[in-house]
C-alpha positions in Angstrom: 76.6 -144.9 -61.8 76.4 -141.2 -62.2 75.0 -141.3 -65.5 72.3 -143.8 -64.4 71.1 -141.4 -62.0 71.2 -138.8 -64.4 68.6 -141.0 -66.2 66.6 -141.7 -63.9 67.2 -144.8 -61.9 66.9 -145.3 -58.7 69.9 -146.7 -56.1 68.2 -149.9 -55.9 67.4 -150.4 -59.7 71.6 -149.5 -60.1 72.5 -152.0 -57.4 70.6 -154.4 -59.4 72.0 -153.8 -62.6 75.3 -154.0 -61.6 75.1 -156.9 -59.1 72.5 -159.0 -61.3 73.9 -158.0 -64.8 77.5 -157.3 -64.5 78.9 -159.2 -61.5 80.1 -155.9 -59.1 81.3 -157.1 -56.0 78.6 -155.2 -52.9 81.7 -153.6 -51.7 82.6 -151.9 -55.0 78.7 -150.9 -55.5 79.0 -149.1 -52.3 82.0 -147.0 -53.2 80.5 -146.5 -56.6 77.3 -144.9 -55.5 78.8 -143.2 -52.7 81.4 -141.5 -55.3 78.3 -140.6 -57.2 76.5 -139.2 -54.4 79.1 -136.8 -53.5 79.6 -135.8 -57.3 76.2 -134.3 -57.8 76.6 -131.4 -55.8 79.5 -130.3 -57.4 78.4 -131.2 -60.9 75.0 -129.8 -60.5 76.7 -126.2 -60.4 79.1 -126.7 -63.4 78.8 -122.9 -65.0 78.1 -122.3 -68.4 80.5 -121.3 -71.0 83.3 -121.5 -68.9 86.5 -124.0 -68.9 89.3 -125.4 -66.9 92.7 -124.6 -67.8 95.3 -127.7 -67.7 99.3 -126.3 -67.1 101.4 -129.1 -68.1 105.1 -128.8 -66.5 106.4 -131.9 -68.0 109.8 -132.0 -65.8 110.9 -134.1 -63.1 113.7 -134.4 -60.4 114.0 -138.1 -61.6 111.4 -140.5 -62.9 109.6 -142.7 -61.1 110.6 -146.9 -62.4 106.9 -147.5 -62.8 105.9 -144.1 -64.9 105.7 -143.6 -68.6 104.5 -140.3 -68.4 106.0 -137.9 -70.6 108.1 -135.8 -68.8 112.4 -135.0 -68.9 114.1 -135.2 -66.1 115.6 -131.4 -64.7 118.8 -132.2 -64.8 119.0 -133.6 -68.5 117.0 -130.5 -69.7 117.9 -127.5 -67.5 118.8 -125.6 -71.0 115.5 -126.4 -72.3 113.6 -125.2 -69.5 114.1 -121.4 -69.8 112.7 -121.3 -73.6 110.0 -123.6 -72.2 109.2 -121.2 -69.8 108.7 -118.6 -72.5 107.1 -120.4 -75.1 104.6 -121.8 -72.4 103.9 -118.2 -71.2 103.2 -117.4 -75.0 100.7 -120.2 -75.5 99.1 -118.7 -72.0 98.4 -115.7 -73.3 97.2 -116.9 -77.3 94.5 -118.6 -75.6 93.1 -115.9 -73.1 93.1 -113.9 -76.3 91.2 -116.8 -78.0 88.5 -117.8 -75.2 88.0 -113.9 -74.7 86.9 -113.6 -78.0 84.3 -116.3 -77.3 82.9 -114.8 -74.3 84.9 -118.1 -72.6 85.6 -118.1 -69.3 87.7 -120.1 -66.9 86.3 -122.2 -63.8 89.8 -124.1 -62.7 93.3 -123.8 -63.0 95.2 -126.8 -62.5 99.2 -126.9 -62.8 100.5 -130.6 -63.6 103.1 -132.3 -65.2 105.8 -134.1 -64.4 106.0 -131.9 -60.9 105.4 -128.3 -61.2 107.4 -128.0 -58.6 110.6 -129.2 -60.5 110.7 -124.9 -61.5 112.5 -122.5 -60.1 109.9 -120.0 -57.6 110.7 -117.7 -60.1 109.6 -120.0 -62.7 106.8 -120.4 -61.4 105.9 -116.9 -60.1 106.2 -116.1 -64.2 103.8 -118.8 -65.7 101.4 -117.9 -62.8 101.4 -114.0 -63.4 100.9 -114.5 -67.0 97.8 -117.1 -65.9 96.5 -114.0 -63.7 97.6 -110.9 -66.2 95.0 -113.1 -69.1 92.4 -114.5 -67.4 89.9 -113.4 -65.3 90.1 -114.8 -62.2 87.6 -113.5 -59.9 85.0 -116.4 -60.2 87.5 -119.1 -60.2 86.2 -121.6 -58.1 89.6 -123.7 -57.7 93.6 -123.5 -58.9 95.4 -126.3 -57.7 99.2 -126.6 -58.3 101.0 -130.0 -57.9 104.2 -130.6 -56.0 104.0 -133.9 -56.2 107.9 -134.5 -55.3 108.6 -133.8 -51.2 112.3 -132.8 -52.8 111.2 -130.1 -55.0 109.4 -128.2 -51.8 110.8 -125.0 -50.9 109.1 -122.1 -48.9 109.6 -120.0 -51.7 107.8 -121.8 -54.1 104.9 -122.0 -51.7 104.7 -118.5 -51.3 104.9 -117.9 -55.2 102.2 -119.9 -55.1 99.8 -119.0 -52.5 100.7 -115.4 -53.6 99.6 -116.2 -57.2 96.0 -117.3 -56.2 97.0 -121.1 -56.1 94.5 -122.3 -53.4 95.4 -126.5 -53.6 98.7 -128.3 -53.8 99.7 -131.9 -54.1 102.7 -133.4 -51.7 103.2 -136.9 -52.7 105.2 -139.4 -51.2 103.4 -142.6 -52.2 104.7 -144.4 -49.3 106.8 -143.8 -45.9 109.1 -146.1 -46.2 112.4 -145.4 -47.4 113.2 -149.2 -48.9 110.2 -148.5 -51.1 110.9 -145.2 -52.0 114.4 -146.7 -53.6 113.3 -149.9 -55.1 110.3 -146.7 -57.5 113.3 -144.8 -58.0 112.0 -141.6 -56.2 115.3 -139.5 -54.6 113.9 -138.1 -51.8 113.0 -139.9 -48.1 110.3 -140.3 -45.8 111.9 -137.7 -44.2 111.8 -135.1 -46.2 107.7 -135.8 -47.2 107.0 -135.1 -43.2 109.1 -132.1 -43.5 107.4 -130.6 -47.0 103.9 -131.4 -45.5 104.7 -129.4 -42.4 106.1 -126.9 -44.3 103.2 -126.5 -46.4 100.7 -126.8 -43.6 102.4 -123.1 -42.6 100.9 -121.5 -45.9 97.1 -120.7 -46.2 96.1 -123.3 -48.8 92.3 -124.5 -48.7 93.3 -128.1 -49.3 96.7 -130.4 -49.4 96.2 -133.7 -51.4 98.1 -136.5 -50.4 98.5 -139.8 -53.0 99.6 -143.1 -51.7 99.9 -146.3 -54.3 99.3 -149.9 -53.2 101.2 -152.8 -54.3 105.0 -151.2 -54.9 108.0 -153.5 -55.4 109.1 -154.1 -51.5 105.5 -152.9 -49.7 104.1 -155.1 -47.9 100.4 -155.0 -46.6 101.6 -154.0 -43.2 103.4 -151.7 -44.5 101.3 -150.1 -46.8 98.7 -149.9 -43.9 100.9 -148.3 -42.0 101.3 -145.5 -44.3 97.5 -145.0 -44.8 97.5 -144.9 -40.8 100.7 -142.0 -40.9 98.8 -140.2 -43.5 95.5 -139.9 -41.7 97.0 -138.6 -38.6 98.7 -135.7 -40.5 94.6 -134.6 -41.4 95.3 -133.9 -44.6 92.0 -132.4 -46.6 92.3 -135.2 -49.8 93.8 -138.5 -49.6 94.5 -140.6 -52.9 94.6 -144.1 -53.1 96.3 -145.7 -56.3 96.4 -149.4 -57.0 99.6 -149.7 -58.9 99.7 -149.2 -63.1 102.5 -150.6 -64.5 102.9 -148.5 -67.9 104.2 -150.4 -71.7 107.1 -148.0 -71.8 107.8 -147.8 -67.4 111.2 -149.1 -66.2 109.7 -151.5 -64.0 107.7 -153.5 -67.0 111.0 -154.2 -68.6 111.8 -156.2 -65.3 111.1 -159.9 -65.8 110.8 -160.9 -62.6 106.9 -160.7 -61.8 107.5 -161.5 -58.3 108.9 -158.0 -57.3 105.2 -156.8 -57.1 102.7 -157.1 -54.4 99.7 -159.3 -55.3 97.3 -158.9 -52.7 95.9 -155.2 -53.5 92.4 -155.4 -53.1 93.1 -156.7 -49.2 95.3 -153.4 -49.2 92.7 -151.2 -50.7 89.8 -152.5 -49.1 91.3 -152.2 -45.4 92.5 -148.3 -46.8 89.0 -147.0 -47.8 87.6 -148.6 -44.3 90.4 -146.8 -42.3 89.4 -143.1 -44.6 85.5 -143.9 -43.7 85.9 -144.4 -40.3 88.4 -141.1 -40.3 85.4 -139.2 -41.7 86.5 -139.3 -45.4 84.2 -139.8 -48.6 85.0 -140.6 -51.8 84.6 -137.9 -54.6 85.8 -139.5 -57.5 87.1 -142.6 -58.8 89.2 -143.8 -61.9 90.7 -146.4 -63.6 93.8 -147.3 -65.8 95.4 -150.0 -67.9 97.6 -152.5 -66.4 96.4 -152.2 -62.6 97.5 -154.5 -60.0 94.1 -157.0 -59.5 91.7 -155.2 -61.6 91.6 -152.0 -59.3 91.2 -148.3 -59.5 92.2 -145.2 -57.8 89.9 -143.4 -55.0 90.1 -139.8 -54.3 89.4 -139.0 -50.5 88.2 -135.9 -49.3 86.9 -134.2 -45.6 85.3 -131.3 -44.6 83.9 -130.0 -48.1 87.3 -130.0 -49.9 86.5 -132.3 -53.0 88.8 -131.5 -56.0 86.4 -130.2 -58.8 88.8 -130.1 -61.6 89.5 -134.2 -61.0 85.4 -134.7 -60.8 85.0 -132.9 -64.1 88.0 -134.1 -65.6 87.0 -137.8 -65.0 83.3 -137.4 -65.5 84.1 -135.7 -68.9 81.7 -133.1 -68.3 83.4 -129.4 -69.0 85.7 -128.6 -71.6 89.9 -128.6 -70.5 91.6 -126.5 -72.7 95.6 -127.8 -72.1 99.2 -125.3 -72.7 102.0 -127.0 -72.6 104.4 -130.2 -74.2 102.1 -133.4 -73.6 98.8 -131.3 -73.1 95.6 -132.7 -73.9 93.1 -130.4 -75.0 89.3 -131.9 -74.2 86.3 -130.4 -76.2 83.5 -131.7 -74.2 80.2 -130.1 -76.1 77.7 -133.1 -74.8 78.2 -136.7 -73.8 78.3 -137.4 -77.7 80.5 -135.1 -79.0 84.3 -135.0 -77.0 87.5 -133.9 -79.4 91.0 -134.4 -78.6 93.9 -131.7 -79.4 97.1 -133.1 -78.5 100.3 -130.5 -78.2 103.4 -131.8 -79.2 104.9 -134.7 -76.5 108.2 -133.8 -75.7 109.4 -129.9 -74.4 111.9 -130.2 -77.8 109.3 -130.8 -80.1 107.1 -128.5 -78.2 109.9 -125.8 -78.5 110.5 -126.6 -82.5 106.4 -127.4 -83.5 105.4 -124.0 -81.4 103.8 -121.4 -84.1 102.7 -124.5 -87.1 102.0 -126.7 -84.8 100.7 -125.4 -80.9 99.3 -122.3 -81.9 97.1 -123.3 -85.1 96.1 -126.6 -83.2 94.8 -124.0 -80.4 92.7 -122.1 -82.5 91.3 -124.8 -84.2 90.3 -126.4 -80.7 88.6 -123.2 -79.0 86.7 -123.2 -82.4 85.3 -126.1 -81.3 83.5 -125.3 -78.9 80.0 -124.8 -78.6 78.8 -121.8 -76.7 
């Protein structure tokens, strides 16, 4: 939808192409050209010649039964984690050097993973001075740091955060109810969400992001509702819906027994986005992935003016996303025509053993790329 306004057409002509051509349900149009809407803003100041910078912490407290992601659990890897530090914070500072030399700038930061969080503070506190120590910071308009897992929240990571310029965080629980939280695999409780969110409501951050997922072994509509309901009354800045994806290579898609899964999403969806509009939220952005529970996507939900831009331009493929890190994916987005890949090594081992023939010569090759 954005790119039809882009060329030219008109909300009515786009209704009509997608009702009359390709079927959209009136309900999906809406959200559609309201996710457009609130895009254009932000995408109509996109600077030139600069670039987000993707963090990738692939390491988790556990892993979740319905993820395929590639990230090593902490306590399997705790050894490798110190070199990975290192190496990371070497790969940091090869591609300041590199983008500097173009005249590149940087426009977001965004620290992912696996949870961030999983770190030590000081961890953290050193792959974030080494962001700040190499890149120019001063006209960054966003640096958002997930910590996605309740569990892995401490006061001190906060602070190492917010003291390192980090302006948005991620506190994830995906539901409030503890039956569901065992039956995905995720250690921590209900709980101990409520407590991380209050914790991290004492810190200065400009935004908190929130992600729920419909359709988990053992929800129920009800009870999915009631979590969107628990979550709105916290008046958290970004809200994230997520149908369920069930990944090839997830713990959960090895289980036979189809039944386990709610199959009524799009009733549990559609009664979430009308409870975030009535609660004064809009959506800014809007995916999809393989393997979604009834042919859904995910929704990001934003009030007061606090739309993620690294997600818009991320999903819009409109800015180039230069990635450090095992499992980062470096996008080369020169026009709508002309996106390259550069994939760093999957796993932290390889990542550790590839790092100088491998990371560092795939680096230069990408920034090359670029076209300034």
């Amino acid at each position: 939808m954005f790119r039809l306004k882009n060329d030219g057409m008109t909300d009515r002509e786009i209704v009509e192409k997608l009702e009359k051509m390709l079927y959209v349900s009136e309900e999906k149009i809406n959200l559609g050209l309201q996710t457009a809407q609130n895009q254009q803003k932000i995408l109509a100041n996109l600077p030139k010649n600069k670039v987000s910078l993707y963090v990738s912490i692939p390491f988790c407290p556990s892993r979740c039964a319905y993820c395929s992601f590639v990230s090593q659990t902490v306590g399997s890897f705790l050894s490798l984690i110190p070199d990975y530090v290192d190496r990371l914070c070497e790969e940091i500072k090869f591609t300041a050097d590199l983008l500097k030399g173009r005249g590149i700038g940087v426009d977001t930061v965004y620290f992912g993973g696996g949870t961030p969080t999983s770190l030590t503070a000081n961890q953290l506190d050193k792959i974030m001075k080494t962001v700040s120590a190499n890149f120019d910071l001063s006209s960054l308009r966003e640096y958002t740091v997930e910590a996605g897992r309740p569990d892995t929240v401490t006061e001190e990571k906060l602070s190492a955060i917010i003291n390192n310029g980090g302006d948005r965080i991620s506190v994830n629980p995906q539901t409030i109810h503890d039956s569901v939280l065992e039956a995905i695999g995720r250690k921590h409780t209900a709980k101990q969400f409520f407590e991380a969110y209050d914790l991290a409501r004492k810190f200065n951050f400009s935004a908190i992001n929130i992600d729920l997922i419909s359709g988990l072994p053992k929800d129920t509509p009800a009870g999915f509702i009631e979590t969107v309901n628990q979550i709105i009354k916290l008046n958290p800045e970004n809200i994230t819906i997520h149908a369920l994806s069930i990944k090839r290579a997830a713990d959960l898609m090895q289980n036979q027994n189809r039944e386990i899964f709610t199959d009524n999403s799009a009733n549990m969806i559609s009664k979430a986005n009308k409870l975030l509009e009535t609660a004064g939220y809009r959506p800014y952005y809007l995916y999809r992935q393989k393997n979604q529970l009834d042919n859904l996507e995910n929704v990001g939900w934003e009030r007061g003016g606090h739309a993620g831009i690294y997600n818009i331009n991320m999903m819009e493929e409109v800015q180039t996303v230069i990635a450090v890190g095992a499992g980062g994916s470096t996008k080369i987005v020169n026009d709508d025509t002309k996106i390259q890949r550069f994939y760093n090594p999957k796993y932290p081992l390889d990542y550790l053993r590839c790092f100088d023939e491998t990371v560092l010569k795939r680096k230069i090759e990408a920034v090359n790329k670029i076209e300034i």
